[in-house]
C-alpha positions as CSV (number, residue, x, y, z in Angstrom):
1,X,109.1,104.1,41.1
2,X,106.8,101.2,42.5
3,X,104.1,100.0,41.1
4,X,101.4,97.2,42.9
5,X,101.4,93.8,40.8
6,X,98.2,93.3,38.7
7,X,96.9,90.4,39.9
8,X,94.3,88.2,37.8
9,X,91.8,88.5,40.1
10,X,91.2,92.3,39.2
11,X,90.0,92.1,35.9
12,X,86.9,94.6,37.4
13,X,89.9,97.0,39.0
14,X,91.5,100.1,37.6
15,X,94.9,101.0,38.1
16,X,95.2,104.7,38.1
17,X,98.3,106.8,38.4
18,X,97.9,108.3,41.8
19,X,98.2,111.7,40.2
20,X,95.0,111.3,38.5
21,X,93.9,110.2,42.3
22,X,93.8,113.7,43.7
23,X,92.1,117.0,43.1
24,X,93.0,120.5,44.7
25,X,91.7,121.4,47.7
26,X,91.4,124.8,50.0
27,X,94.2,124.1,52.6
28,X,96.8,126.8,52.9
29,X,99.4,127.9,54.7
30,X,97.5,130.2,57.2
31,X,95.5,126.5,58.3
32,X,99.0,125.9,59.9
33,X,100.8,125.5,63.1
34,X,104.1,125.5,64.0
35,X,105.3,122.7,66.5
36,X,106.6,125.5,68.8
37,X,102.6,126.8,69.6
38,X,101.4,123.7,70.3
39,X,99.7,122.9,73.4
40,X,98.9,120.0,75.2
41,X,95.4,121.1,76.3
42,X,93.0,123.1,73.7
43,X,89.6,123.6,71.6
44,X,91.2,122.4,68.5
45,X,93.1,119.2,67.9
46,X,96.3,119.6,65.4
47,X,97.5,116.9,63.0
48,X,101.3,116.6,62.1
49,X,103.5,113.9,60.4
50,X,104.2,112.2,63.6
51,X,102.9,108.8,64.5
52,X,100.6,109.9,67.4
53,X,97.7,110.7,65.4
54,X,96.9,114.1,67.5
55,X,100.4,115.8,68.0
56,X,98.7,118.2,70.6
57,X,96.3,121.1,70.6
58,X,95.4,125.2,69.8
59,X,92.6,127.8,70.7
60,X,93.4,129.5,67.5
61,X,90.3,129.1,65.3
62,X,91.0,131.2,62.4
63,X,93.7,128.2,61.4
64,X,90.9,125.6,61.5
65,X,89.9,123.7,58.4
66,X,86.1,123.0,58.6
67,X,85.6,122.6,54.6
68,X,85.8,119.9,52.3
69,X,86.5,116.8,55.0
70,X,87.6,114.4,55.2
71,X,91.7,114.6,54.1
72,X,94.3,112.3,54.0
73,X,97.6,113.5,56.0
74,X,100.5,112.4,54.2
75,X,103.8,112.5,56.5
76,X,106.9,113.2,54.2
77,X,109.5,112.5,56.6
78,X,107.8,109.3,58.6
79,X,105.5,108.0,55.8
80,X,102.5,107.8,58.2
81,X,99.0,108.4,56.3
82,X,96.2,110.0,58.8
83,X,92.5,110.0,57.6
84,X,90.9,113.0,59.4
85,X,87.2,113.7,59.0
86,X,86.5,116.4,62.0
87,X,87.7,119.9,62.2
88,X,91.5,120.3,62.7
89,X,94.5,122.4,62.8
90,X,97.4,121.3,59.9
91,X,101.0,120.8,61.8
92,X,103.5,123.0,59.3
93,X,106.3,120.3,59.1
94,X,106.1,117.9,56.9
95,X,102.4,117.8,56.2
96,X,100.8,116.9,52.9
97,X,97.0,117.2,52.5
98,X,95.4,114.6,50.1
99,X,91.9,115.3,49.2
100,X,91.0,112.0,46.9
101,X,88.8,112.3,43.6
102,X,85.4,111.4,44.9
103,X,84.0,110.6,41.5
104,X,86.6,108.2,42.0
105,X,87.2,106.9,45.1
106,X,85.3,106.7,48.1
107,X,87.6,108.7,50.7
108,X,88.3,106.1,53.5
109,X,89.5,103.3,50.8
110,X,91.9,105.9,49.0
111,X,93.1,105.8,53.0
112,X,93.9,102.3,52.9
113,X,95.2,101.7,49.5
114,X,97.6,104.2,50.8
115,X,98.5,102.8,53.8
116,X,98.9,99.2,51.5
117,X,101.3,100.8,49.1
118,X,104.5,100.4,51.2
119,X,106.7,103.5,50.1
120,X,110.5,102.6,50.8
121,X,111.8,104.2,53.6
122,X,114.7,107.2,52.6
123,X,115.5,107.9,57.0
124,X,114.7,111.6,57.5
125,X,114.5,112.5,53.7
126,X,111.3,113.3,52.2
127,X,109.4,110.8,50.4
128,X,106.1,112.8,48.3
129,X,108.4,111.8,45.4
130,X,107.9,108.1,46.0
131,X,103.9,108.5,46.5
132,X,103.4,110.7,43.2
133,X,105.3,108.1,41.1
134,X,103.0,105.0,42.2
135,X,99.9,104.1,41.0
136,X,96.5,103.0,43.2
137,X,94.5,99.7,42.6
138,X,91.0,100.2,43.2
139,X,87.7,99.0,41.9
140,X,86.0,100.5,39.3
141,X,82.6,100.3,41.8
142,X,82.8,102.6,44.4
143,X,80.3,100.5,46.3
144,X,82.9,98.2,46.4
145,X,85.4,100.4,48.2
146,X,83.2,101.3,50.6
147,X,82.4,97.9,51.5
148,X,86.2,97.3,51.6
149,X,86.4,100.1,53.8
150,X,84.0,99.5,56.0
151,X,85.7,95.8,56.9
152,X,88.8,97.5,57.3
153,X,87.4,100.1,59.6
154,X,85.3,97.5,61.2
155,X,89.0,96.0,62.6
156,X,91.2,98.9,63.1
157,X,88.2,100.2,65.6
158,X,88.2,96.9,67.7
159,X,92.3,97.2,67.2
160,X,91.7,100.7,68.5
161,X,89.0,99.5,71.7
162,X,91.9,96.9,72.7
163,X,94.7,99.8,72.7
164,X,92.0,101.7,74.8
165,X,91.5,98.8,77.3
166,X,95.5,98.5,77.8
167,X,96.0,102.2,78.8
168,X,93.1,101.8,80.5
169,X,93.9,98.9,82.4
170,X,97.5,100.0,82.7
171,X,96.2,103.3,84.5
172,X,94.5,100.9,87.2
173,X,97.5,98.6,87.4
174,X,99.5,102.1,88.6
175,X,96.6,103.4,90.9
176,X,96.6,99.7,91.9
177,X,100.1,99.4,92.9
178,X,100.2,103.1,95.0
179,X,97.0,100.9,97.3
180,X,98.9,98.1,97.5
181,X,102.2,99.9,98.5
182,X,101.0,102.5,101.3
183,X,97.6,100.5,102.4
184,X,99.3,96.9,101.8
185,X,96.4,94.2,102.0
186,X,94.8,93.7,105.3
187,X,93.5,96.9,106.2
188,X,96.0,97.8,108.5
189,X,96.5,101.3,110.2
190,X,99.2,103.4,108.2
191,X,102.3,104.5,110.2
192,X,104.2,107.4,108.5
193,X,108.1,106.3,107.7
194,X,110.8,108.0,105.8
195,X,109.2,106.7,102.4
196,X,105.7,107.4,103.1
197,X,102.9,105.8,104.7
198,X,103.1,102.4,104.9
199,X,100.9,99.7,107.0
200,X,102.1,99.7,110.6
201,X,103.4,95.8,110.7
202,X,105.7,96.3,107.9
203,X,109.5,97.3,108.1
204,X,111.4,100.2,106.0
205,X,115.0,98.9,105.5
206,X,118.0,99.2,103.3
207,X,117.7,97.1,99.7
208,X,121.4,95.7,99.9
209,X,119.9,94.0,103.3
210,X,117.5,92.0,101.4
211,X,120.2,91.5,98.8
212,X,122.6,88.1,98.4
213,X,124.6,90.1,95.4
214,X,123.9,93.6,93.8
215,X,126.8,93.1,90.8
216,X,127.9,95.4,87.6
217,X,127.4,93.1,84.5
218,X,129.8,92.4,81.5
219,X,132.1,95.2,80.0
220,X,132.9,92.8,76.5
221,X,130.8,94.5,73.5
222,X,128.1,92.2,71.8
223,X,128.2,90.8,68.4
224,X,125.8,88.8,66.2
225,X,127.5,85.2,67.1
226,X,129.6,84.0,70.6
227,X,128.6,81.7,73.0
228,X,126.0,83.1,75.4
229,X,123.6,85.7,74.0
230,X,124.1,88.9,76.5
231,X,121.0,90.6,77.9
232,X,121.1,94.3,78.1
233,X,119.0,97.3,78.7
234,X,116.9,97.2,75.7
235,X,115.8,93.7,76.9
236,X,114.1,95.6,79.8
237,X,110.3,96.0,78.8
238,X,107.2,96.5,80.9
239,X,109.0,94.9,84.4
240,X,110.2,91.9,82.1
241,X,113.0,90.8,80.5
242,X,112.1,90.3,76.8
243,X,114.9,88.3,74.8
244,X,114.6,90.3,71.8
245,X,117.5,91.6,69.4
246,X,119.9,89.7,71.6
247,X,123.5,90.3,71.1
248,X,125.9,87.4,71.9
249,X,129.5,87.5,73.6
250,X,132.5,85.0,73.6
251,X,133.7,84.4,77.1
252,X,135.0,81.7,79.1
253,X,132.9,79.0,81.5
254,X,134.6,80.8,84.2
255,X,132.9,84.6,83.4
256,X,129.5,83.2,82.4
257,X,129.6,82.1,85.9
258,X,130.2,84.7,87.1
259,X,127.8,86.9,85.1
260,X,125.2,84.8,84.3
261,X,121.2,85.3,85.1
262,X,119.1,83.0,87.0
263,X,115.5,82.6,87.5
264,X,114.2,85.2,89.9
265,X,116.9,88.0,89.5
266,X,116.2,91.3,88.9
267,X,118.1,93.2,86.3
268,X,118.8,96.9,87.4
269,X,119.4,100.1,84.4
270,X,121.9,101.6,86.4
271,X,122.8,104.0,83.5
272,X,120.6,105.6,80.9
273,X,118.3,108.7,80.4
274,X,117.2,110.6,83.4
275,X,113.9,109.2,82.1
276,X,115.2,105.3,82.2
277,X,117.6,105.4,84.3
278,X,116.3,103.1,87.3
279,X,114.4,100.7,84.9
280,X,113.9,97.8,86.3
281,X,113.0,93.8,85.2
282,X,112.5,90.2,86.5
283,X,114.4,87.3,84.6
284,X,112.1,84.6,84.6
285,X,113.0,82.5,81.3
286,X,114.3,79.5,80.5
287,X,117.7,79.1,78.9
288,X,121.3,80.4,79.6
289,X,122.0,84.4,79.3
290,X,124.9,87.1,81.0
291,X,124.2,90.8,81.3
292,X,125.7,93.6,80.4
293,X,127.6,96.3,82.0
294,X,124.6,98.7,81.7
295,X,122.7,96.3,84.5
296,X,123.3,95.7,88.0
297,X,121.8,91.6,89.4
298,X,120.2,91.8,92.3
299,X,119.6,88.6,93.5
300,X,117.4,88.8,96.7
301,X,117.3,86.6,100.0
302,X,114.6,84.7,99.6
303,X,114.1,84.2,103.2
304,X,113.2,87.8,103.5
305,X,112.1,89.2,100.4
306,X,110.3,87.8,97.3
307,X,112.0,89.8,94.1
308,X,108.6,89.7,92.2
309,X,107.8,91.8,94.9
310,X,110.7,93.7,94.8
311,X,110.7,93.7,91.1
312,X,106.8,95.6,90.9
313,X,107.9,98.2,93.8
314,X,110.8,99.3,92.0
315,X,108.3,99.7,88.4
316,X,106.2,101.8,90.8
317,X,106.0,105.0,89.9
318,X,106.4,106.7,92.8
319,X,109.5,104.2,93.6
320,X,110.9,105.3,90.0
321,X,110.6,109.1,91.1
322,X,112.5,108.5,94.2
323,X,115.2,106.5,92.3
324,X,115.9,109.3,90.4
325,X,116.5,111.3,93.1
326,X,119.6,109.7,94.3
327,X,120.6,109.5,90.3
328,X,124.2,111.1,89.5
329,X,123.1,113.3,86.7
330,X,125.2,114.0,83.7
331,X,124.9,115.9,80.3
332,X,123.1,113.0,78.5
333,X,122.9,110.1,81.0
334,X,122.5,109.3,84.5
335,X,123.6,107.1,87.0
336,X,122.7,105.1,90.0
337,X,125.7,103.1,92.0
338,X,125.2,99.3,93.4
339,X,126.2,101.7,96.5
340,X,123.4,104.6,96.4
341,X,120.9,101.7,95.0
342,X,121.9,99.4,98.0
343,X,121.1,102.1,100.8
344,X,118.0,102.8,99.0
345,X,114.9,102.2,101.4
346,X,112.3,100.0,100.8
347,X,109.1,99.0,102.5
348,X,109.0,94.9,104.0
349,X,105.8,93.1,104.4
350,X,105.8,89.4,106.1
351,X,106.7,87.2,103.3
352,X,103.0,86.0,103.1
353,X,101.7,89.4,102.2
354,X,104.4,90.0,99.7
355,X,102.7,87.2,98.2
356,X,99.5,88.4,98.4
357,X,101.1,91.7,96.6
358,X,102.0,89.8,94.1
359,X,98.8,88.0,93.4
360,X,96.8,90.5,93.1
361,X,99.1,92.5,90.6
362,X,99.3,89.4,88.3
363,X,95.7,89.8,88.0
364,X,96.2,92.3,86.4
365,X,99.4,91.8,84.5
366,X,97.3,88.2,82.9
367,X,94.6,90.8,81.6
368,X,96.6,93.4,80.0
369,X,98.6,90.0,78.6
370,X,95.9,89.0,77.3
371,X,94.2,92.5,75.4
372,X,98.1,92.7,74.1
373,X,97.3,89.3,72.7
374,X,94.1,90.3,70.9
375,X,95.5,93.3,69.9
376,X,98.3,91.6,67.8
377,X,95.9,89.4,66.6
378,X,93.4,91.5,65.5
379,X,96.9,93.8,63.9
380,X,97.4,90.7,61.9
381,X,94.6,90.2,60.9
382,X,94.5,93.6,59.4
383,X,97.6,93.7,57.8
384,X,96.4,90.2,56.2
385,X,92.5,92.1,55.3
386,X,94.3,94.9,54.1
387,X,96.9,93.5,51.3
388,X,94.7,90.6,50.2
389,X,91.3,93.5,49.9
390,X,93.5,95.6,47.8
391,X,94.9,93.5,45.7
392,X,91.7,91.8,45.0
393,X,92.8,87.9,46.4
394,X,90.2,88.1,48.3
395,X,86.1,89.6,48.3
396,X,84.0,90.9,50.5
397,X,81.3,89.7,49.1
398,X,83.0,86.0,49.6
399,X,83.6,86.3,53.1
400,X,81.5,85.5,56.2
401,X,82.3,87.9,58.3
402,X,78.5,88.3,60.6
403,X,80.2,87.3,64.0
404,X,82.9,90.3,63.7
405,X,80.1,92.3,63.6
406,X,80.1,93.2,59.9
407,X,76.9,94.4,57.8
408,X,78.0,94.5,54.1
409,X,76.7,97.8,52.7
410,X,73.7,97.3,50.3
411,X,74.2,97.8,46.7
412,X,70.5,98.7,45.5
């Protein structure tokens, strides 16, 4: 059992058991879907326990639940709370449906107090237990928790408009790159090569030509202490290398140099998924790191070819579709040899217009940066909103909120 601590600051709150928070409502079985009929295009959206909020679609109206919106979606395997206030479809695994006593509580702050209440995570096993055995801080004013509410919504929408401008400025960044890759920059005429079209002053060659090295990393398994910390292919995110949950190896001077990373290599997932394999990153960080076996270095000839160029052709995704094809396919991974990789073709630009490539994709790399950034901000700031609202540190009649855009709801 968990309870919330009573803080001195809610002497106008109620704490009430959160079975006393919920009435009966009219969802039944025959309102759900199994995961099996769910389609990715449809009339009606369905709602499960997983964490994207709409887990897919039906046509089947006579499961739609129209009456007594909005519910709360409790997942009992992932924990996740969904408030839905439109006609839906219920997914049949996992789902709870909360409908929140309204002389009680207005319906989007029962939402939030849930999602502040933390429940322990038990892995796969269900957790409705944990939920019905805490209790829900709220105040006794319902005008209160809908001005609480409406600050909290107030954020998670803006949170929401910044995810929307990163896919959407994501989607360019790919459209972006196919241009740049098949038109180049100049306006040139296209001459068709074995790869595609490609501008007629640019070469199609082998990679291991461009290439000083193309080496396997380490084969030593990674611990939480050693010398060097050892990058691997969970390192690999978005075209970068990340240095998160590093693992560290104890190895001679000798080895590091011989597997070490420097600025301006490229770090190669030779083996994964038939999704990842192919995945590829730029290390350009400061400090002193190896690689694991996982990873082939490519280290480029500078004189030729730039490797941040390199680096955003192999992310492309029509590059990524033709690395697979020369993938070694297995049961539950694939593979791609320093020899297959090395004979793969790519397209070469003067080293000037590689530049120019690259300028004009970290345009667009320094604006999806920088909605990330206000993303994570504004996700603090919620998180911060959101435990000191409901636990009464803070009011909302106490903070000066006008240049977020917030209207306090009138009490009279």
């Amino acid at each position: 059992m968990f309870l919330r601590k009573w803080e001195p600051e809610m002497i106008d709150w109620k704490i009430t058991p959160f079975s006393e928070c919920i009435v009966r409502h009219e969802v039944k079985r025959q309102n759900q879907i199994n995961n099996s009929e769910i389609q990715a295009v449809g009339r009606f959206p369905v709602i499960d326990q997983g964490q994207s909020f709409i887990a897919g679609y039906t046509n089947d109206e006579e499961r739609v639940i129209y009456n007594g919106l909005p519910y709360i979606i409790f997942g009992d395997h992932t924990r996740c709370f969904k408030f839905v206030d439109f006609p839906f479809v219920l997914g049949a695994d996992g789902t709870k449906v909360l409908k929140p006593d309204e002389a009680r509580f207005d319906s989007k702050f029962f939402y939030f107090a849930l999602i502040n209440q933390k429940i322990p995570s038990r892995g796969y096993n269900r957790h409705f237990k944990l939920l019905k055995e805490s209790s829900v801080p709220h105040p006794a004013d319902t005008w209160e928790q809908k001005k609480i509410a409406s600050l909290l919504t107030l954020v998670q929408r803006a949170i929401e408009q910044q995810e929307r401008l990163i896919a959407l400025t994501t989607e360019l960044k790919k459209a972006l790159m196919h241009k740049l890759f098949t038109d180049g920059r100049r306006g040139e005429k296209q001459k068709q090569t074995e790869i595609g079209p490609v501008p007629e002053s640019w070469k199609v060659i082998p990679l291991g030509s461009l290439l000083k090295m193309a080496q396997y990393g380490l084969s030593v398994k990674g611990s939480a202490a050693g010398s060097y910390p050892m990058l691997r292919m969970t390192n690999q995110i978005n075209g970068q290398i990340v240095p998160n949950d590093l693992k560290w190896v104890e190895i001679s001077e000798a080895d590091f140099n011989k597997f070490s990373v420097k600025r301006g290599d490229v770090l190669f997932n030779r083996t994964n998924s038939y999704d990842l394999v192919g995945r590829t990153a730029i290390f350009d960080l400061d400090g002193e790191y190896a690689f694991a076996s996982y990873l082939i270095r490519l280290r480029v000839d500078h004189d030729m070819l730039d490797s941040f160029f390199l680096n955003h052709y192999l992310n492309c995704d029509e590059t990524q579709q033709r690395l697979k094809s020369i993938a070694t396919r297995a049961v539950s991974q694939s593979n791609i040899s320093a020899t297959r990789l090395k004979s793969f073709m790519i397209p070469l630009p003067s080293l000037e217009e590689q530049d120019e490539v690259i300028s004009t994709l970290n345009i667009v790399d320094k604006k999806i940066a920088e909605h990330k950034q206000f993303a994570y901000a504004l996700q603090c700031l919620f998180q911060t909103l959101l435990h000191q609202l409901m636990t009464a540190q803070i009011r909302v009649k106490d903070l000066d909120l006008t240049e977020l855009g917030y209207e306090p709801i009138a009490t009279g």
